[in-house]
C-alpha positions, 0 to 999 in steps of 0.5 A: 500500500506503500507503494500505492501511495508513492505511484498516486503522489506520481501520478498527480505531479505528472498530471500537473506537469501535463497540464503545463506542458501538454506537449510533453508525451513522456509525462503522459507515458509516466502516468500511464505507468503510474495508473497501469502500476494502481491497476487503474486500466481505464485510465491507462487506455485513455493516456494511452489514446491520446498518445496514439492519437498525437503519435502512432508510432509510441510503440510502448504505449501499446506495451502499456495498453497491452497489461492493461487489456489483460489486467481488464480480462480483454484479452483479444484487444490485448492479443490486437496490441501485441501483434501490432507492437510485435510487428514493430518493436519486436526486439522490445518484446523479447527483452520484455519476455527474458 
């Protein structure tokens, strides 16, 4: 619960930090982290989107998306965004997987 605490402190600084400076799609990447760490999957889907939408090329914000289809029982949207980060970062996935 300890940690719960640290990564809710985490999130709240990097969302104040996104509202600053919303180009900075590594604070969003964070919180996505932070929300995926609380098992809060919902949100993580909704950082994760708007990432994608700005790049769809952040391949680990699919990683991310990726647990937290799976931490929601979706396992085919989660099986969906491993094949699509597979295909791109395949490397990325292995090291993930050793």
């Amino acid at each position: 619960q300890e940690a719960d605490a640290e990564y809710e402190n985490a999130q709240k600084v990097f969302r104040a930090a996104c509202a600053r400076t919303p180009g900075q799609l590594q604070l969003y990447f964070y919180r996505a982290m932070c929300y995926e760490e609380l098992a809060q999957y919902e949100k993580v889907l909704e950082m994760t989107d708007y990432l994608l939408n700005v790049d769809e090329n952040l391949h680990e914000a699919r990683l991310i998306r990726m647990k937290a289809y799976q931490g929601l029982g979706r396992n085919a949207d989660a099986d969906h965004e491993r094949s699509i980060f597979e295909s791109k970062k395949p490397e990325l996935l292995e090291m993930m997987e050793a």
